[in-house]
N, C-alpha and C positions, 0 to 999 in steps of 0.2 A: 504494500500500500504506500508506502514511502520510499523505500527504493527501487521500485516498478510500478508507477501510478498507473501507467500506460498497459500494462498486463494484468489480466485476467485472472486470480489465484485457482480456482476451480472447488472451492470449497467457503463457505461461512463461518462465523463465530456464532455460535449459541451459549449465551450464559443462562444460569437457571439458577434459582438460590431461593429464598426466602424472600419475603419483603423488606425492604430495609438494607441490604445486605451491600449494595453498591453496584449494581446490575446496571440503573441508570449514569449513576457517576460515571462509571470506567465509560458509557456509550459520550456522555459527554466529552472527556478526553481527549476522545476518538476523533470527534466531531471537532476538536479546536483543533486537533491536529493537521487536519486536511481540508479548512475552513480556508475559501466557502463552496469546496466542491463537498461537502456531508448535507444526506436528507434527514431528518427526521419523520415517520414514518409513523402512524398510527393507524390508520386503517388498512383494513383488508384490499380493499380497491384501488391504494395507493400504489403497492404493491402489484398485485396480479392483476387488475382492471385492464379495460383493453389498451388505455391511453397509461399504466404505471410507466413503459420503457420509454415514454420521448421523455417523462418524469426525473428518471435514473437514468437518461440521456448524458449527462453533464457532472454526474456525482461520481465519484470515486467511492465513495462511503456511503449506505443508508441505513441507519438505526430504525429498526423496526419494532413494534410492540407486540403486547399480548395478544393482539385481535386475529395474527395470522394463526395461531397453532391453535384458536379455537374454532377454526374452520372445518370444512368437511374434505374428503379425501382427494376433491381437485386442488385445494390450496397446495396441497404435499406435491404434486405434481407440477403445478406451475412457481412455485420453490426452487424444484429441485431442475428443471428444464433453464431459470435462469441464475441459479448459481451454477449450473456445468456446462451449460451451451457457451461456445466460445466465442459467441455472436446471435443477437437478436435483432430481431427485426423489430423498426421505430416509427409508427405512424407519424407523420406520411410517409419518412424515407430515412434511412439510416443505422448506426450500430451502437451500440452503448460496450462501456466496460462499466463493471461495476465491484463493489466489495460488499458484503452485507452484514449486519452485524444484527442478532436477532436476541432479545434478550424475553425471562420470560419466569414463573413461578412452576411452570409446567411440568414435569418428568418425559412429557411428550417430545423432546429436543434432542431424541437420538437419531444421527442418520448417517451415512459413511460420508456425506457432501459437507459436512459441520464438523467445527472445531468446536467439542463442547467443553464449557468452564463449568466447575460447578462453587459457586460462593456461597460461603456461609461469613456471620459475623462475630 
């Protein structure tokens, strides 16, 4: 993400902890660090809606919330198609790279595409 903004890692970060734990803090960081290419991210539609990629067009980073992993089993799917596709398609025209960072209270955050953290305080 910093020393290849330009490249694609093929994989996410998934933190999972408790509430309180610093799950948001560490996405903020994240977000100063590569500000002002970082989204923040809270809905499901932000994300996998048909218009997210011209969205995460421009971002290097997108902090996303709880609302993805409470989704139904196409959310996992369009997840996982654009944390590993090495190129998506961007209404009207174009390609994104992107990093994602998905945090979350859930146990639901296992997947071989994810770097998962798991915080306690």
């Amino acid at each position: 993400m910093v020393q290849r903004p330009g490249e694609k890692p093929g994989t996410a970060i998934a933190l999972r902890g408790k509430g309180r734990c610093g799950k948001s803090t560490f996405g903020l960081l994240l977000q100063k660090l590569v500000s002002p290419y970082a989204l923040a991210l809270a809905h499901e539609e932000n994300v996998t809606g048909r218009f997210a990629n011209e969205n995460l067009s421009t971002a290097i980073l997108a902090v996303c919330t709880e609302a993805l992993f409470a989704g139904g089993p196409g959310v996992d799917g369009k997840i996982k198609s654009q944390v590993t596709s090495p190129t998506l398609m961007v209404e009207p025209k174009g390609l994104y790279i992107s990093k994602l960072l998905f945090r979350s209270v859930e146990r639901r955050t296992e997947c071989r595409d994810h770097f998962a953290l798991e915080l306690t305080t």
